[in-house]
KOLMARPA-361269 format. One line per field, with one value per residue (C-alpha): residue number from 1; residue in one letter; x, y, z. Coordinates in nm, 3 decimals. Layout:
N
i	NUM, ... .
aa	a, ... .
xx	X, ... .
yy	Y, ... .
zz	Z, ... .
***
This chain:
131
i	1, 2, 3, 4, 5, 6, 7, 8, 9, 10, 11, 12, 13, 14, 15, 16, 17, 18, 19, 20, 21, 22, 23, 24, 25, 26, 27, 28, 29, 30, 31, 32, 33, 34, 35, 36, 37, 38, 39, 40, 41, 42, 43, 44, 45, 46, 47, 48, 49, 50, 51, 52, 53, 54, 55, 56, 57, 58, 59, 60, 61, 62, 63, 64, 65, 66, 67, 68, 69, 70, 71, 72, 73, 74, 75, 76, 77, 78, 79, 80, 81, 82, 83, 84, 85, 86, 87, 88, 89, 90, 91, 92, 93, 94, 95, 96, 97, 98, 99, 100, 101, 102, 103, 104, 105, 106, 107, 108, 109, 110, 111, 112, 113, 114, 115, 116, 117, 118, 119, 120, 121, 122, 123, 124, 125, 126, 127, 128, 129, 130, 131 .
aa	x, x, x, x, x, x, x, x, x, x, x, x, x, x, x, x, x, x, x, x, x, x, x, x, x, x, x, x, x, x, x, x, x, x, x, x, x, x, x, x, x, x, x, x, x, x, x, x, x, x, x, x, x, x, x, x, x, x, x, x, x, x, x, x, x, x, x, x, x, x, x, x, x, x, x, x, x, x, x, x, x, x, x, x, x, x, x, x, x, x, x, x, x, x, x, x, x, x, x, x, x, x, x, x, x, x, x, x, x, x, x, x, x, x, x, x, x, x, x, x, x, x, x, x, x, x, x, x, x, x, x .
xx	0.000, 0.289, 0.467, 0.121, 0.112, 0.466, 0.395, 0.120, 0.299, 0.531, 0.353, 0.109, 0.470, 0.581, 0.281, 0.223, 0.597, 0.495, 0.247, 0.500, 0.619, 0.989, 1.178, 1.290, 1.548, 1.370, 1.727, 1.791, 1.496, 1.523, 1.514, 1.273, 1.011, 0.670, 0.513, 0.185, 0.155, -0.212, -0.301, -0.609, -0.784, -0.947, -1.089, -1.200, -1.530, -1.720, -1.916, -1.555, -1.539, -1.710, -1.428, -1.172, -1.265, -1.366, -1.041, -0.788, -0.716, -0.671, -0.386, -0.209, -0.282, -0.168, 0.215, 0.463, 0.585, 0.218, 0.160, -0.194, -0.433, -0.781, -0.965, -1.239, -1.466, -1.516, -1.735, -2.066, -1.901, -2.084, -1.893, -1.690, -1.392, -1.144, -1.319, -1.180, -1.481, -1.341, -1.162, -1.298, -1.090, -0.868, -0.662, -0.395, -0.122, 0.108, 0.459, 0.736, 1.019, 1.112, 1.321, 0.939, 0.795, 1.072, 1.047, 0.656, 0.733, 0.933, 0.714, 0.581, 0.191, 0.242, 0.396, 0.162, -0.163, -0.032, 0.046, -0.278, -0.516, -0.359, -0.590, -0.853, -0.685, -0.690, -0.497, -0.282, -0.239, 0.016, 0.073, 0.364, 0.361, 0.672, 0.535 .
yy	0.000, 0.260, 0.183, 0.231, 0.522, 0.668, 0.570, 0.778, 1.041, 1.023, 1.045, 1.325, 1.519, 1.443, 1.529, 1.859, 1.906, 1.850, 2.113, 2.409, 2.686, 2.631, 2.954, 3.123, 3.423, 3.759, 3.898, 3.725, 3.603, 3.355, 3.463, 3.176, 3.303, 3.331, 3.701, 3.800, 4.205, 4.340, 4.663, 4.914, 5.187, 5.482, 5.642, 6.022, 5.920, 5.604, 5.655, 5.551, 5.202, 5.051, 5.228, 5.152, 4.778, 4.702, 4.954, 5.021, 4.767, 4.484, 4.599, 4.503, 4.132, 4.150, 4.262, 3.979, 3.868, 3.853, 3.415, 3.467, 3.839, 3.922, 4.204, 4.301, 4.555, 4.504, 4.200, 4.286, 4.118, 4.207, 4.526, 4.482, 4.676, 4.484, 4.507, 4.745, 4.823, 5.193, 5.104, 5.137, 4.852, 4.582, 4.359, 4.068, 3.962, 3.679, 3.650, 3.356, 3.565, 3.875, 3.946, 3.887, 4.180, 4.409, 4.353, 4.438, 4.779, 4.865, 4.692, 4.944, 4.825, 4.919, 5.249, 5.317, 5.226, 5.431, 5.745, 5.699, 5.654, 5.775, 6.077, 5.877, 5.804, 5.938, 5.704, 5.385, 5.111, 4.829, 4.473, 4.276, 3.954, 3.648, 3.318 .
zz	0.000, 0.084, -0.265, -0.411, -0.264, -0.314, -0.721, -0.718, -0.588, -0.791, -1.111, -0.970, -0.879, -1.312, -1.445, -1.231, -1.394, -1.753, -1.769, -1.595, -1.901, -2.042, -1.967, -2.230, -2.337, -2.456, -2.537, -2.813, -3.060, -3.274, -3.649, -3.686, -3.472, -3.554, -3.532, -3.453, -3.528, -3.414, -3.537, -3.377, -3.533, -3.370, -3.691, -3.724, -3.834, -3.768, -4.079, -4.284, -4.097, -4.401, -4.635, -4.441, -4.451, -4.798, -4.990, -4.680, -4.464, -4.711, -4.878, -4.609, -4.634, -4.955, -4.876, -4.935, -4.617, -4.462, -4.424, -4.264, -4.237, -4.072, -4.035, -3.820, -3.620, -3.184, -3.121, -2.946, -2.611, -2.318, -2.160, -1.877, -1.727, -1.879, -2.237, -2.493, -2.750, -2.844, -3.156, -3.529, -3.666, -3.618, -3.821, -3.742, -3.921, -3.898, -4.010, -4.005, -3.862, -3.693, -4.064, -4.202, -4.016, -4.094, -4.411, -4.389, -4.240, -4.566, -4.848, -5.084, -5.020, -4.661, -4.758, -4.939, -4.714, -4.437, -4.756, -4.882, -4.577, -4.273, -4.250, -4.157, -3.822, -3.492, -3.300, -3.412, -3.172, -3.245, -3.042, -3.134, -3.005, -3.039, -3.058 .
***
C-alpha cells in the first residue's frame, strides 16, 4: 500500500511538472520566430469604418511577407472593465520571422496604405507579439 502510494505520488509530482512553461530568453529572438503584429484603429469618423474595410485595410494582407491576415470591427461582447470596445478597426497579421515583419514595415503596399489613408486616423495602436 505505501509503494502504491509513493507511485502515485510520484507520477502526480511528473505530471504537475509537464504542464510548468519552459523559460525562455527575450534577449535574443530567434530569427525563426513566428510574429503575430495586431493593429487598432481609432478612426475620425465612424461613418468611414465601411471604407476603411472594404479599400484600406486589405492591402495590407496582400504585402509579401504577410503568411496569414484578418480584419475586423469590436465583437458585441458584453462590456466589462477589462473590455476594450473603443476602436474602429482591427486587423492581425502573422509572419514567419522577426526578418518577415521588418520587411513588412518597408514593403511598398504598406507604404503606401499608411500614404494613402492615414488621414482617416486618430490614434494607431500596435501589439507585437513572439510566438
Amino acid at each position: 500500500m505505501n509503494s502504491r502510494r509513493k507511485f502515485i505520488q510520484t507520477i502526480s509530482v511528473a505530471s504537475a511538472a509537464s504542464l510548468l512553461p519552459i523559460p525562455f530568453s527575450h534577449s535574443t529572438p530567434m530569427p525563426t520566430q513566428k510574429i503575430i503584429h495586431q493593429v487598432y484603429f481609432w478612426l475620425h469618423k465612424e461613418s468611414d469604418v465601411e471604407e476603411f474595410l472594404k479599400d484600406a485595410v486589405p492591402m495590407l494582407g496582400r504585402c509579401k511577407d504577410v503568411i496569414q491576415f484578418y480584419q475586423g470591427v469590436p465583437a458585441p461582447t458584453e462590456k466589462r472593465e477589462v473590455v476594450d470596445h473603443s476602436f474602429h478597426v482591427s486587423c492581425t497579421l502573422f509572419f514567419d520571422s522577426l526578418e518577415g515583419q521588418n520587411g513588412y514595415q518597408k514593403d511598398p503596399l504598406h507604404l503606401e496604405f499608411i500614404a494613402k489613408y492615414s488621414t482617416f486616423w486618430k490614434t494607431v495602436k500596435v501589439y507585437d507579439i513572439l510566438l
